[in-house]
N, C-alpha and C positions, 0 to 999 in steps of 0.2 A: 552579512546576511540580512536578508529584511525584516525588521520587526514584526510586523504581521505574520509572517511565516512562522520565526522563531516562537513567538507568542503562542501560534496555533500549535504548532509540536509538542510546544511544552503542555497545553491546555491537553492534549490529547491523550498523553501519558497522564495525564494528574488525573482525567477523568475516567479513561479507563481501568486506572490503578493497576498496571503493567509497567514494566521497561518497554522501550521503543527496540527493535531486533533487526530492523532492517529496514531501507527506504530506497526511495529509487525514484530519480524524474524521466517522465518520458520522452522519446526523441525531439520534440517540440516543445519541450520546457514550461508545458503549462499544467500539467497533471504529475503531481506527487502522490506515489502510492506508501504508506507506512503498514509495515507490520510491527505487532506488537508477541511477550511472551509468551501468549496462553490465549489468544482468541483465535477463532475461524475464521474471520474478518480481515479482511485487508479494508484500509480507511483510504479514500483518496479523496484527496484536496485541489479545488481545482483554484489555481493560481490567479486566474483572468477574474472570475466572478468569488472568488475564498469562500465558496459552498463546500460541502464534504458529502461525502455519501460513503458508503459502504458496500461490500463483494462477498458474500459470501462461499468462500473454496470450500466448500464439502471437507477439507482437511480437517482430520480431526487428531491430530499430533500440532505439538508445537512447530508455527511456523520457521524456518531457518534462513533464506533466502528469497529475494526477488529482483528481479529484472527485466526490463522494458525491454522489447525490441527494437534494431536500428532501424529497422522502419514500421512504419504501421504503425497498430494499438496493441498491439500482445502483452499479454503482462503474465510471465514465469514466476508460478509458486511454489517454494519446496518445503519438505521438509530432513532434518538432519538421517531418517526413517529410510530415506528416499522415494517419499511419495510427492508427487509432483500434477499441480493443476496447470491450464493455462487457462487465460481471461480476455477474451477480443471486445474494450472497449466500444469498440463500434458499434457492436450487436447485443453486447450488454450481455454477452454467455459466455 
């Protein structure tokens, strides 16, 4: 795995003082989304430029899962509750 990467995950968890819960790269491998235990936030790291930004999913249960779309920018948020966002990178909504 690449350093830079690993480093950043690890910096991610340290700083938001959570366990990491879930992650997912998107169909083009250059956006990593991390969910952590107890934010509303989903973190994504962009791989090309290692900028991060953050989404926030109106969820307000801890998040459980997430998953990319096979194609596109979609990004699947749930939670264990079954409450469920979606997030079109593109549009940024």
């Amino acid at each position: 795995m690449n350093n830079s990467l690993t480093d950043y995950v690890w910096g991610i968890m340290g700083y938001v003082g959570r366990a990491c819960t879930g992650f997912g790269w998107d169909v083009d491998g250059d956006l990593l989304a991390i969910i952590t235990s107890s934010s509303p936030h989903v973190i994504l790291w962009d791989a090309n430029t290692g900028k991060k930004s953050q989404v926030d999913t109106g969820l307000r249960d801890a998040m459980s899962c997430v998953r990319w779309s096979k194609r596109g920018s979609m990004l699947a948020v749930g939670t264990a509750r079954g409450n469920l966002t979606i997030y079109n990178h593109s549009t940024a909504k």
